[in-house]
N, C-alpha and C positions, 0 to 999 in steps of 0.2 A: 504494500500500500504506500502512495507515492503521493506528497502535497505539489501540485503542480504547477501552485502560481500563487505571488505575495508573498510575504513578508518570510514563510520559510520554505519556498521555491523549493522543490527536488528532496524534500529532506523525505527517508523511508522510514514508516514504521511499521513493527512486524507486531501483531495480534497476536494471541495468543490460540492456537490454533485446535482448540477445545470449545471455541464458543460457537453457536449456531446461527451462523451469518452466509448471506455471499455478499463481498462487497463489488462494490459498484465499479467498473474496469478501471483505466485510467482514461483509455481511450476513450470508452463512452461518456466518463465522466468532464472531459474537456472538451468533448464537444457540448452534450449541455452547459459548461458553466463560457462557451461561447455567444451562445443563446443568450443565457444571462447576461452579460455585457451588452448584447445591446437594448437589454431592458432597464436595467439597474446601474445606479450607481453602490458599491455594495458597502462605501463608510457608512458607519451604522446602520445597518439593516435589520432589524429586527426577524429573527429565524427560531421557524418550529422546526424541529428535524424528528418525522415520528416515524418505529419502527428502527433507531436510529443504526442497531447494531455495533460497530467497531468506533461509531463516529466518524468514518471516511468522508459524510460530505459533509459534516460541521466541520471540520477541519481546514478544509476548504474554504468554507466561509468565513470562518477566524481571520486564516491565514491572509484573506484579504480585507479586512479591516470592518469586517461584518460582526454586530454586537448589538444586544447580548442574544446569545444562542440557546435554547433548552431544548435538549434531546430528552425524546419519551422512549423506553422499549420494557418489555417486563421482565429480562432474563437481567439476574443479578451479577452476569461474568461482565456483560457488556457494560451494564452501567458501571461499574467498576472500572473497568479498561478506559470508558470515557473518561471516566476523573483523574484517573492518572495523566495522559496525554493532557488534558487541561490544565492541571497545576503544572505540569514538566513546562509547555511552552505557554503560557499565565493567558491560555484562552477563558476571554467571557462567557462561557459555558456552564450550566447548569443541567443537573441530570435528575430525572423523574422516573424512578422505576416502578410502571404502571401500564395495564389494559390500553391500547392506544384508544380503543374504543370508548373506554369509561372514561379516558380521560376529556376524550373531546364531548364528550357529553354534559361535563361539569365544568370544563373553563369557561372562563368570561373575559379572557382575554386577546387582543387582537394583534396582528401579526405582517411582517410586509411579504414574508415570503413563508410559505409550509411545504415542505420536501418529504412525500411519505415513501418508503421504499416495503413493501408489506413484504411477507416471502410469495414467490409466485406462485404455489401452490393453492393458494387462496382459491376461494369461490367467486365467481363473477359478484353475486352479490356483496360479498368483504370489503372488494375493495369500490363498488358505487356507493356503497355506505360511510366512508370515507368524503367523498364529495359530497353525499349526501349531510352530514355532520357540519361539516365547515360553512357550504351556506348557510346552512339552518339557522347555525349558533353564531351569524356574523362572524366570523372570526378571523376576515382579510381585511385590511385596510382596503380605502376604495383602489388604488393605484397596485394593490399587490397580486400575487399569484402564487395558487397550487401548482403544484409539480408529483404529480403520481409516477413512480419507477414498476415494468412490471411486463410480463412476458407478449411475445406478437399474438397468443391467445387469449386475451382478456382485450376485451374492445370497450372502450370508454367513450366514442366519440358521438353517442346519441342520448348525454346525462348534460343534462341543462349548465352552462357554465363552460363548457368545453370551449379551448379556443384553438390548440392545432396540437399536435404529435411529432415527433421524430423518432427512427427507429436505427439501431445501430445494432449488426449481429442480431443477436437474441434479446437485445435490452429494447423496449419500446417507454418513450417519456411523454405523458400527456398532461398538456398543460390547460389552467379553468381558469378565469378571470370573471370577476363579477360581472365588466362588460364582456361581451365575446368579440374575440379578435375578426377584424373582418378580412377580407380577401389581399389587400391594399397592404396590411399591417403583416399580416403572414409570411408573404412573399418576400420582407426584405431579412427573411429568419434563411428560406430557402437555400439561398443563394452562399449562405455562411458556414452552412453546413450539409451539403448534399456530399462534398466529399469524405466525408467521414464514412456514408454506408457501408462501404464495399472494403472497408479496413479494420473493422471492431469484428471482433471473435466471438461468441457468444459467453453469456455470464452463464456462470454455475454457482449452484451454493450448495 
């Protein structure tokens, strides 16, 4: 696992390979957080990272100057692993070891960016339940965005909020916006990343 960009560029950390994760490629991973540049400015961005696992893409987000971060997952190896890596490099990161589900049922608080990565095993309904949650409970700022991580057999793009996809390997990202993205807005994501397709491997976990 590799920080790919900011402030600790290229630094690797290795998990502990007992916890029940797959993380997220590298390659897949910079092409989304390309996507994301040209949405965000990412000093202070406020981040849910739910499902979070190893912390791979909070990390990310730290590293480029995004705060404060709160990673949700229920297994107690990971939230552990999280806080380590967060004191070691004094990311703003806070860790919630909890139901992702229950949790989003009971916050009340709002967010510019939510990154859920579920395992893809899931049932279709798991993870529109997910989107389902987040509108329901407000939980974006108006200008912010979901980011669902999750296999090219789970189809997300007929759940109200959907604004576009990209698919790299095996990893498919669908992203929801309170407004929906229109055709105009889409297009200039296109072009930023079509070449990644044909070079991402696919994710296992």
């Amino acid at each position: 696992m590799r920080i790919i960009s900011g402030k600790f560029k290229g630094k690797r950390l290795q998990a502990p390979k007992s916890l029940p994760v797959r993380p997220t490629t590298d390659m897949a991973k910079e092409a989304l957080f390309n996507i994301l540049n040209n949405h965000f400015n990412f000093q202070d961005l406020k981040i849910l990272d739910l499902f979070a696992g190893t912390g791979n893409i909070s990390y990310e987000f730290a590293s480029r100057g995004a705060a404060p971060i709160l990673c949700i997952d229920a297994d107690f190896g990971c939230i552990n692993y999280i806080k380590k890596i967060a004191n070691e490099l004094d990311f703003d990161i806070t860790t919630i070891k909890s139901d992702v589900y229950k949790f989003l049922e009971k916050n009340n608080s709002t967010y510019d960016l939510i990154f859920a990565d579920p395992p893809y095993h899931l049932e279709q309904k798991d993870f529109e339940k997910i989107v389902h949650l987040v509108f329901e409970r407000n939980l974006l700022e108006d200008i912010g965005m979901l980011i669902i991580e999750h296999s090219k057999d789970t189809k997300l793009e007929h759940l109200d909020h959907f604004a576009f996809s990209r698919s790299y390997g095996g990893t498919t990202f669908s992203f929801f916006e309170i407004e929906d993205a229109d055709d105009e807005s889409d297009d200039e994501y296109e072009d930023e990343v079509d070449w990644y397709d044909d070079e991402v491997e696919d994710n296992t976990k």
